[in-house]
C-alpha positions as CSV (number, residue, x, y, z in Angstrom):
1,X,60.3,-16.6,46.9
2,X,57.2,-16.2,45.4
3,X,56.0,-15.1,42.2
4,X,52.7,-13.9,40.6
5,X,51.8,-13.0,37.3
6,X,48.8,-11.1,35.2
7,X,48.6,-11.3,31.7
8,X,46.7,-8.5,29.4
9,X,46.4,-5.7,31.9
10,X,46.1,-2.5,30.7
11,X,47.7,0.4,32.8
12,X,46.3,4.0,33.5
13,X,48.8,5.6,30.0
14,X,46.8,2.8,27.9
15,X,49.9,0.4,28.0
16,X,49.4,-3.4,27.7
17,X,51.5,-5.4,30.2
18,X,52.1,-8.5,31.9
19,X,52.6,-8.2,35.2
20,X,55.0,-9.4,37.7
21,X,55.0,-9.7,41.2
22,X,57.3,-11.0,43.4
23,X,57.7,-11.6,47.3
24,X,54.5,-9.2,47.3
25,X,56.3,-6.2,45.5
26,X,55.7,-5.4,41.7
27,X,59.0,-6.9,39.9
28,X,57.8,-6.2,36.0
29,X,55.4,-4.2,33.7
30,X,56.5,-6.3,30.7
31,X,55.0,-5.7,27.4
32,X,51.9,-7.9,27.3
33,X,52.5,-11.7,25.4
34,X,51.3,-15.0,25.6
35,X,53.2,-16.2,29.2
36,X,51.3,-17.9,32.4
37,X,49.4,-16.2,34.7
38,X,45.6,-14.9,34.8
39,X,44.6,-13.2,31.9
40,X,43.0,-9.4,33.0
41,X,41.1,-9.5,29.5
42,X,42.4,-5.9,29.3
43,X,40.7,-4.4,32.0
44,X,42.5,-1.3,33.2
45,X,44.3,-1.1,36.5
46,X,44.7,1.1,39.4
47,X,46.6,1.1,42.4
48,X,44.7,-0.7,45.4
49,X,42.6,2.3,46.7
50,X,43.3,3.5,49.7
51,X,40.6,5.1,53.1
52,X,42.6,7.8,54.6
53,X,39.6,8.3,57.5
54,X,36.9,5.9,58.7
55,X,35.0,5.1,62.2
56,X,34.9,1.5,62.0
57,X,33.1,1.2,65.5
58,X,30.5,3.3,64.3
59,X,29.1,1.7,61.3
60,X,25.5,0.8,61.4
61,X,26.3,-1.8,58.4
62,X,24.8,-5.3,59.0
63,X,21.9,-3.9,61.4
64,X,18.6,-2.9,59.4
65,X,18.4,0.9,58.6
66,X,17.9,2.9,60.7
67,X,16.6,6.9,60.0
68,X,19.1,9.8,60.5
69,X,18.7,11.2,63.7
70,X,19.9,14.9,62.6
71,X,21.8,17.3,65.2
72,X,21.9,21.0,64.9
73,X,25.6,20.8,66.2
74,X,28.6,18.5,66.5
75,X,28.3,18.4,70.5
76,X,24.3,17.2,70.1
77,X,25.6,14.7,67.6
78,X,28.3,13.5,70.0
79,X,25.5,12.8,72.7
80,X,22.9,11.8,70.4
81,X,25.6,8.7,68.9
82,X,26.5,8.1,72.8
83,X,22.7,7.7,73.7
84,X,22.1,5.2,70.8
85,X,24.6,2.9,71.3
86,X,23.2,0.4,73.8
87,X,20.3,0.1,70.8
88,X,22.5,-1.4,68.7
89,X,21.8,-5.6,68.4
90,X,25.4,-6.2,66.5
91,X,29.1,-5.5,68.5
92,X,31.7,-3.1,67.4
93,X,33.5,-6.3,66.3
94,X,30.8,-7.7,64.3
95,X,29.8,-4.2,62.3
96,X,33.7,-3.6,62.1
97,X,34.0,-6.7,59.9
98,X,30.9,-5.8,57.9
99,X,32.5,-2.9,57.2
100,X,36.4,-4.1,56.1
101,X,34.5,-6.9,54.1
102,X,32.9,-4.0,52.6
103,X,35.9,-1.7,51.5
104,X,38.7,-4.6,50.9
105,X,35.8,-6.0,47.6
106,X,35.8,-2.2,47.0
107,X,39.2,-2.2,46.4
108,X,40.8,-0.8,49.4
109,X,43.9,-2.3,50.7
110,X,44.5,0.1,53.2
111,X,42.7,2.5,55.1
112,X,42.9,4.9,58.9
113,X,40.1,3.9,61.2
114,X,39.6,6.5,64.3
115,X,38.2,4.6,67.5
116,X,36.2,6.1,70.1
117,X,38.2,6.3,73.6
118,X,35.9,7.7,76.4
119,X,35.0,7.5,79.9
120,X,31.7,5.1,79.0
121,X,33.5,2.8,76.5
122,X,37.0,2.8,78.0
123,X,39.1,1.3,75.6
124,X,36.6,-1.5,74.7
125,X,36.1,0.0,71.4
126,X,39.7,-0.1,70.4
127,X,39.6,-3.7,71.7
128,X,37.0,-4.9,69.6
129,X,38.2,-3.1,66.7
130,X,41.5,-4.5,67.1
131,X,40.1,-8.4,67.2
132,X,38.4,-7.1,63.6
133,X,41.8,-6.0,62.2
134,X,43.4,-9.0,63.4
135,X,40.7,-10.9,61.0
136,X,41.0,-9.2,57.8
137,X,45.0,-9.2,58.2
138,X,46.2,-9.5,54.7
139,X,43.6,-8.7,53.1
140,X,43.4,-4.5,54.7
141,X,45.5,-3.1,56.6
142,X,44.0,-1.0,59.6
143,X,45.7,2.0,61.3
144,X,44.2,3.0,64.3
145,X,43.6,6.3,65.7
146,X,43.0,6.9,69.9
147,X,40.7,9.7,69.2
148,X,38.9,11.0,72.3
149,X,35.8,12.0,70.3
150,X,34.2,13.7,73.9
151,X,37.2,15.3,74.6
152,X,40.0,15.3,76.6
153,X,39.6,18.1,79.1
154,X,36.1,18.4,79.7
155,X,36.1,14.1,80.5
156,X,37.9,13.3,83.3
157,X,39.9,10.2,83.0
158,X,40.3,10.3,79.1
159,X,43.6,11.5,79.4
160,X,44.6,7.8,80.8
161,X,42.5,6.3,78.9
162,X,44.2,7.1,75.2
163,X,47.9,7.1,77.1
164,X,46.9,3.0,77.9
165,X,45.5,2.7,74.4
166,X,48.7,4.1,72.7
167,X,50.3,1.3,75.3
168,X,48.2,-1.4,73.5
169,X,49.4,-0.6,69.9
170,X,47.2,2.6,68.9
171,X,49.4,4.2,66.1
172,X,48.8,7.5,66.2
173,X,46.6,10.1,68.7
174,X,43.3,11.6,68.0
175,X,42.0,14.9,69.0
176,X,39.2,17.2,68.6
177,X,38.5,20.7,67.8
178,X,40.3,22.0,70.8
179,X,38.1,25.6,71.2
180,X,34.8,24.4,69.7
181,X,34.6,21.4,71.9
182,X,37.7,22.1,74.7
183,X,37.3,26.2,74.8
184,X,41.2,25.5,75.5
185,X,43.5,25.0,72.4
186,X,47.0,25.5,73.8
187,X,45.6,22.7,76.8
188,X,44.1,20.5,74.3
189,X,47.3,20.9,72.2
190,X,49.6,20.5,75.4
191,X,48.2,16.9,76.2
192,X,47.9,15.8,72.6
193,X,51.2,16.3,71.5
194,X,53.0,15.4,74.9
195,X,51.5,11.6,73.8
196,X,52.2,12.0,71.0
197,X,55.9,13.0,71.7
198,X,55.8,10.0,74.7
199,X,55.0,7.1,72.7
200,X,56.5,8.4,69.4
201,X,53.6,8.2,67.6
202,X,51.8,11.0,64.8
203,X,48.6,13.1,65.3
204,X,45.6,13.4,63.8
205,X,43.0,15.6,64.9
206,X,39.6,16.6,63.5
207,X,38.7,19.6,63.5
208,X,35.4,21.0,62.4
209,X,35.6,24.3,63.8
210,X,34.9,27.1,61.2
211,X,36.4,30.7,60.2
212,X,39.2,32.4,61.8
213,X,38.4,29.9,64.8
214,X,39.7,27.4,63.3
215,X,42.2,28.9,61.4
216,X,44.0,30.0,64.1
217,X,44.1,26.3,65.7
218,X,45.4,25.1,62.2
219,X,48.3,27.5,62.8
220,X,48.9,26.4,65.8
221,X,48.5,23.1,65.0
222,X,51.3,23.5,62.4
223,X,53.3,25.9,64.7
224,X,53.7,23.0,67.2
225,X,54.3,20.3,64.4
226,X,57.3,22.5,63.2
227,X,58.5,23.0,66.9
228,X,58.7,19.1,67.9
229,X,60.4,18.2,64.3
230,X,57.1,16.7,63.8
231,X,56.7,17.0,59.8
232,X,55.3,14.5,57.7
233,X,53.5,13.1,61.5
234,X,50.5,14.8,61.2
235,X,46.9,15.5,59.9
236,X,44.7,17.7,60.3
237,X,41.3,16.0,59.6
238,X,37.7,17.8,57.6
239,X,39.9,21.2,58.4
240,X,36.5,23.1,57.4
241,X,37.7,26.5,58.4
242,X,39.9,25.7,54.8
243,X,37.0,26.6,53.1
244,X,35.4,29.7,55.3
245,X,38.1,32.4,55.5
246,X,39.2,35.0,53.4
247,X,41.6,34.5,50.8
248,X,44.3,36.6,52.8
249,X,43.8,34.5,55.7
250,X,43.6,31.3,53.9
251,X,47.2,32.4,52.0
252,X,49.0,32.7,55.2
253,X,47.2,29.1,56.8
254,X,48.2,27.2,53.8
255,X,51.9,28.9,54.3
256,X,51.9,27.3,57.6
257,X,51.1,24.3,57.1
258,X,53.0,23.9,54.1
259,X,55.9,24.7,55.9
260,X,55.3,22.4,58.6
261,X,54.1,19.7,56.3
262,X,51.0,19.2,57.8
263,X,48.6,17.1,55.8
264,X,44.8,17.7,55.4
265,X,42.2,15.1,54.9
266,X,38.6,15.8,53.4
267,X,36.0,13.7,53.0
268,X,34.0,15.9,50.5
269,X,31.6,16.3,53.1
270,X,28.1,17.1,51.8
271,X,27.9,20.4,54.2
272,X,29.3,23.2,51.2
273,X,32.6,23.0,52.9
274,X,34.7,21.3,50.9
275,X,38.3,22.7,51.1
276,X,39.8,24.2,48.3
277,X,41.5,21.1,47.4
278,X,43.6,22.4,43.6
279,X,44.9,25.3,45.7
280,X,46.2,23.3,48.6
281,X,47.9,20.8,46.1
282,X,49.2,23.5,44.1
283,X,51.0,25.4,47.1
284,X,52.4,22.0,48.4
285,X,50.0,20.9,51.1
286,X,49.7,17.2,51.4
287,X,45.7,16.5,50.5
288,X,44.2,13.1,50.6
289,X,40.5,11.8,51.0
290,X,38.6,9.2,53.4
291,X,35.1,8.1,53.4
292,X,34.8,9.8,57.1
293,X,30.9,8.0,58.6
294,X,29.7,5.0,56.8
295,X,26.1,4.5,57.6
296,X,26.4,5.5,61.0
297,X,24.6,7.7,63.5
298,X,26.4,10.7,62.1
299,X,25.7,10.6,58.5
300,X,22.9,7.5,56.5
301,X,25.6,7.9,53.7
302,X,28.3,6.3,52.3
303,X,29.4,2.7,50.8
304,X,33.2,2.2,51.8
305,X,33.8,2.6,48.0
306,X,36.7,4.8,47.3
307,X,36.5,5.3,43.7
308,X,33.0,6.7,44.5
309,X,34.9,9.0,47.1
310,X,36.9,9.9,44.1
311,X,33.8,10.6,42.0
312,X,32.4,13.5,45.3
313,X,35.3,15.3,45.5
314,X,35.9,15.8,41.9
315,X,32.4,16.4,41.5
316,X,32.5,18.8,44.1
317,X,35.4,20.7,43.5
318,X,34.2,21.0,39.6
319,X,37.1,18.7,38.2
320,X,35.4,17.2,35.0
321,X,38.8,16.8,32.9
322,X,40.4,13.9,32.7
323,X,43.5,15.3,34.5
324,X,41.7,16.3,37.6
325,X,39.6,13.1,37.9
326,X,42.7,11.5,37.9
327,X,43.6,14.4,40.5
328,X,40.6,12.9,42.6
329,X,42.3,9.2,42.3
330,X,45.4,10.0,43.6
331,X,43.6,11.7,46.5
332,X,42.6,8.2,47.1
333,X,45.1,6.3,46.3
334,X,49.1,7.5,46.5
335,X,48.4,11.3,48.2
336,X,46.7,8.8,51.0
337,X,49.4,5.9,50.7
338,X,52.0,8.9,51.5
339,X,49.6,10.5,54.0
340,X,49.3,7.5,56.3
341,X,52.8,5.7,55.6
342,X,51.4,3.3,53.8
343,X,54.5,2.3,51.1
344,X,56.3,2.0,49.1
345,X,53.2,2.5,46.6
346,X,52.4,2.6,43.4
347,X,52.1,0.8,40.0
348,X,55.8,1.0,39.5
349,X,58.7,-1.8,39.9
350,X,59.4,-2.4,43.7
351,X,56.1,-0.5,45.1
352,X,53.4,-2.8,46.8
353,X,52.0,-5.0,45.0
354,X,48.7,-3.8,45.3
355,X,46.5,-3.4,42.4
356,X,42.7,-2.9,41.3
357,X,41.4,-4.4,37.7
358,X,38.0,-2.4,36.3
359,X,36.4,-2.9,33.0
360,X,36.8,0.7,32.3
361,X,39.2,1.9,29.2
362,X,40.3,5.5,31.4
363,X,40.3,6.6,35.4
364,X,37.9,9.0,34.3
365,X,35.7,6.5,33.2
366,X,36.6,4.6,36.2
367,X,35.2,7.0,38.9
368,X,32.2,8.0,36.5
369,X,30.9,4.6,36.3
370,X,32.4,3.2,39.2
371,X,32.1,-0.8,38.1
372,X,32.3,-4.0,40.2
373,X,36.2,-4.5,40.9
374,X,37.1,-7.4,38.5
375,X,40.2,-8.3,40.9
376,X,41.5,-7.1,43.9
377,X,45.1,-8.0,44.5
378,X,47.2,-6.8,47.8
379,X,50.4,-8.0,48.1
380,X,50.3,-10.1,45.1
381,X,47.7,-12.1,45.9
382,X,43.9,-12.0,45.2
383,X,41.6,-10.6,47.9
384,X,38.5,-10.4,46.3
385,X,36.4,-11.3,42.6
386,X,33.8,-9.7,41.2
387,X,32.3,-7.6,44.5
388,X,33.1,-11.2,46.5
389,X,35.6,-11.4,49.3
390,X,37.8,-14.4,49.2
């Protein structure tokens, strides 16, 4: 057995506790006294945040910046990535660890990573990815997403390619606005989901596709999901056309997906379509947020910092209380630990020990100021000190 403690930490309801953590779970929230253990001084704690949606084999982070290349669509940005990538001095491995180092002194402890399986990179991507996983074991833990960012259809061989990488311990399949990019949903569907029903794995496809368009593929994305008992197995990932229908046709898309407990991940993209993320909550769809492109050929933005996530989409969604900051939080934190099977979770007695200590009095003030992370601890044991990986 083994046992941690924290003295003086001061929990989200303004409590003062010691706490406990044993065999890597939380075993006490003890009123706060004079016992062993590292004194918090205290600083509030959150849960360990949690990335529901990253490229790790994109990243640009380690290489000298490099200017935005813009695109006018997502099929010129696909090529103009695919063009660049021999450019790039560092491997997928090396910016992959720049990346985890990154996020796990941010805070996260667990995080989705999509990897790019096409016909030029085979599956070295996943590979390398993989090797970078393998090195920040215990410290994040990495899901990985096959996700055939070229397509499926229109790139012969791809098909193979994400069946041999769901072989080699992919945990989920990947796919990709199946009109916008495929101009063939129910085929795009068809082969997604028959992996997906092979190896027993969920889905979780991105879909940028706008309007009724991409309404209609949400439905049947749900329709599908409720056909193959597939609930709780699978995301639907930016899911812009959320935020480009009417309200009539938006009712009867969140219906669906509610129904077939489908969840939806945004990234509070900067683009003006951020989903309607209150209403979805309120009408029982399963919301959570990722950082999407870090510094990478798709986007210059982004830090890997979570709470700063947290701080865009309540920023963009106009929540300024304190209760719907704290909305934005748990987009980060346990509506993406449910979202990605990451759990038990939470700062309660027998989640994951997992835990993030701020100098900050509220969550609010938290995500407004977004300070260093004092400690990181996953799994009861200290990751990270003061913005340094350990």
């Amino acid at each position: 057995m083994t046992e941690t403690r924290f003295r003086n930490a001061r929990l989200p309801d303004g409590r003062r506790v010691d706490i406990t953590i044993r065999d890597g779970l939380f075993a006490a929230f003890d009123a706060a006294g004079d016992g062993d253990g590292e004194d918090l001084g205290g600083k509030l704690v959150l849960p360990g945040l949690i990335d529901g949606h990253i490229h790790l084999d994109k990243t640009f982070l380690g290489l000298p910046w490099r200017p935005h290349r813009a695109g006018p669509s997502v099929p010129h940005r696909i090529a103009a990535e695919k063009a660049g990538r021999g450019e790039l001095p560092l491997s997928v491995e090396a910016r992959a660890k720049n990346f985890l180092a990154r996020e796990a002194v941010n805070g996260t402890v667990a995080l989705r990573s999509h990897v790019d399986i096409d016909p030029d990179s085979g599956l070295d991507h996943l590979h390398q990815v993989m090797a970078a996983r393998e090195a920040f074991a215990g410290i994040v833990d990495v899901q990985l997403v096959a996700f055939p960012q070229s397509g499926v259809l229109i790139s012969p061989g791809v098909a193979d390619l994400l069946d041999a990488a769901l072989a080699e311990g992919a945990e989920l399949i990947g796919g990709i606005d199946p009109v916008g990019i495929e101009s063939d949903m129910e085929g795009h569907l068809d082969l997604i989901f028959g992996l997906a029903e092979k190896h027993g794995v969920g889905v979780d496809i991105h879909l940028h596709d706008p309007g009724h368009r991409g309404s209609l593929e949400l439905r049947a994305i749900a329709q599908r999901t409720a056909a193959l008992g597939m609930q709780g197995k699978v995301t639907v990932s930016h899911a812009f056309a959320l935020a480009t229908v009417d309200d009539r046709t938006l009712d009867l898309t969140i219906a669906d997906l509610r129904d077939a407990d489908v969840a939806i991940l945004t990234s509070a993209p900067g683009t003006g379509n951020l989903i309607p993320v209150v209403r979805l909550r309120e009408a029982g769809v399963r919301v959570f947020a990722g950082s999407d492109n870090v510094r990478d050929a798709w986007s210059p933005f982004g830090n890997g910092d979570m709470l700063e996530r947290a701080m865009l989409v309540a920023y963009r969604a106009g929540l300024r209380s304190d209760d719907g900051i704290a909305l934005a939080v748990d987009l980060c934190t346990g509506a993406a630990a449910q979202a990605i099977g990451y759990g038990p979770y939470g700062l309660e007695i027998g989640a994951r020990g997992d835990f993030v200590a701020v100098a900050a009095e509220t969550l609010a003030e938290a995500v407004v100021d977004r300070p260093v992370r004092s400690v990181v601890v996953k799994d009861g044991r200290v990751t990270a000190r003061e913005g340094a990986l350990l």
